[in-house]
C-alpha positions as CSV (number, residue, x, y, z in Angstrom):
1,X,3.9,13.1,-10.7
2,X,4.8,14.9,-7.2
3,X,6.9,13.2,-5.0
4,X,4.0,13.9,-2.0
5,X,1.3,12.8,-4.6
6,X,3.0,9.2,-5.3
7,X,3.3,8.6,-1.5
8,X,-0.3,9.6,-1.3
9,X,-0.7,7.0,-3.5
10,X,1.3,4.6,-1.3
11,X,-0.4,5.9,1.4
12,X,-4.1,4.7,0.4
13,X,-2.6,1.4,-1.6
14,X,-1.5,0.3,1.8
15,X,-4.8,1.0,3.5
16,X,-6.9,-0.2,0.7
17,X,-4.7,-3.4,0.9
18,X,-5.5,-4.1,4.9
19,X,-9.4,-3.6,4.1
20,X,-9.5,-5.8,1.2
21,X,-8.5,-8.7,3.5
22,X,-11.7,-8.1,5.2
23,X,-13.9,-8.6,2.2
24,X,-15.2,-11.5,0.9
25,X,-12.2,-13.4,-0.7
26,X,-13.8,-16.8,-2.5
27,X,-17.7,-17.1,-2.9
28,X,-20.0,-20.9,-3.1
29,X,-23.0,-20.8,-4.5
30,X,-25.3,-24.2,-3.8
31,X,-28.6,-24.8,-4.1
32,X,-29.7,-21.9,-3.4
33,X,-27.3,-21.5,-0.3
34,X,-24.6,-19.2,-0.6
35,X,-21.3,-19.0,1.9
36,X,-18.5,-16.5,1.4
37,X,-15.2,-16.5,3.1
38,X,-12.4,-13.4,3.7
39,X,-8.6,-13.7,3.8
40,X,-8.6,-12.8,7.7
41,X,-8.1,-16.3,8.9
42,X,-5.3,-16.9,6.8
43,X,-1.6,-16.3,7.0
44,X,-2.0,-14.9,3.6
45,X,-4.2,-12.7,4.5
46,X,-2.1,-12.1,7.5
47,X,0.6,-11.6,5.2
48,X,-1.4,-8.9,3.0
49,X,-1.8,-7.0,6.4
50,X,1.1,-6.9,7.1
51,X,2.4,-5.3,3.9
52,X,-0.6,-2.7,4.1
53,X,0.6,-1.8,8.0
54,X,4.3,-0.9,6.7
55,X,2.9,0.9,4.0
56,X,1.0,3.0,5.6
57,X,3.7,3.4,8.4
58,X,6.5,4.3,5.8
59,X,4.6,6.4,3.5
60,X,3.1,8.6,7.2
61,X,7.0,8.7,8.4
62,X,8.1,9.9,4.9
63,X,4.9,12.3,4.4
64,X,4.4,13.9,8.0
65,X,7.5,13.4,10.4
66,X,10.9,14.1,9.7
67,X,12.2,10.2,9.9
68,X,12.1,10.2,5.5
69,X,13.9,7.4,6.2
70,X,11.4,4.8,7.0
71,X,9.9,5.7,3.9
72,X,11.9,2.4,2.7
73,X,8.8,0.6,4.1
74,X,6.3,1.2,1.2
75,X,8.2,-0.1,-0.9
76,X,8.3,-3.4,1.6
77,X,4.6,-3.2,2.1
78,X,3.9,-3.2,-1.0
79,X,6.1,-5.9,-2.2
80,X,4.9,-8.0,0.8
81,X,1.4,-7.5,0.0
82,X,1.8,-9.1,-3.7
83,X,3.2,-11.9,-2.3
84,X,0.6,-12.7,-0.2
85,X,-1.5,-12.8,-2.6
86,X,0.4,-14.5,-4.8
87,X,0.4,-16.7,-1.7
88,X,-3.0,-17.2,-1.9
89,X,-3.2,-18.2,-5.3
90,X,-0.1,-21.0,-5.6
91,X,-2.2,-22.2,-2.5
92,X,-5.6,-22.0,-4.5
93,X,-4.0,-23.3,-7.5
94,X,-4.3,-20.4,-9.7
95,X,-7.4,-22.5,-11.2
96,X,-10.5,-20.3,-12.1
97,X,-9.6,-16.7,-11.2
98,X,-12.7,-15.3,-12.2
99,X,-14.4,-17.4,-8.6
100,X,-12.5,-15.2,-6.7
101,X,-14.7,-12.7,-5.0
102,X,-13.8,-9.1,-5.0
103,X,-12.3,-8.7,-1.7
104,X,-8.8,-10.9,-3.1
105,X,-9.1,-8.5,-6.2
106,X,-9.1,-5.5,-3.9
107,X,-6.4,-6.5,-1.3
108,X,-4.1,-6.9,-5.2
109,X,-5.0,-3.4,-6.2
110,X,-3.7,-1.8,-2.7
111,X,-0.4,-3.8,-2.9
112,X,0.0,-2.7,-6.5
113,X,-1.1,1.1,-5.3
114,X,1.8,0.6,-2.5
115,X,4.1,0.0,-5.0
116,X,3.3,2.4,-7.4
117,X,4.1,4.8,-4.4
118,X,7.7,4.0,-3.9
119,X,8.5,6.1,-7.0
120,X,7.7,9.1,-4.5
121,X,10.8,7.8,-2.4
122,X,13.5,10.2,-2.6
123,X,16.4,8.2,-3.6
């Protein structure tokens, strides 16, 4: 792939990574009420931010500006991201993943995007 098309890449993991923090993360279902709960709140979720935000920022600066050298930061993002999430699950205890609601599933799928974007890094 194209060096600009990887960080593309990076570029929407890192968004797609920030937004899935705002979806619904873990689902109950009781008696006919229903309660759903998003990674916001949490430093995990913070943590998933956080990775999205310097993904986005590195692969922008490597994309648009001449400062290639913050590109360094998808990589970061990326990285952080998944550990968030892997956060999140040590926390949860890794029991049933299928509970999970789609919003963790989609916050993993940015970070991984992110990362898949560092091979557009110039080394």
């Amino acid at each position: 792939m194209e060096k600009k098309t990887l960080l593309i890449i990076g570029l929407i993991g890192g968004i797609i990574a920030a937004v899935g923090v705002f979806l619904p993360w873990v689902s109950v279902s009781v008696g006919g009420f229903s309660v759903s709960a998003d990674g916001s709140g949490s430093n995990q979720g913070k943590v998933i931010i956080l990775g999205g935000v310097l993904a986005v920022i590195g692969a922008l600066a490597a994309l648009a500006t001449s400062i290639k050298s913050l590109g360094y930061l998808v990589p970061i993002g990326g990285l952080v991201g998944v550990l968030g999430w892997v956060w999140f699950g040590v926390d949860a205890g890794f029991g049933n993943l299928s509970s999970y609601s789609y919003g963790l599933w989609v916050a993993l799928v940015g970070a991984v995007l992110a990362l898949i974007g560092t091979l557009g890094i110039k080394k």
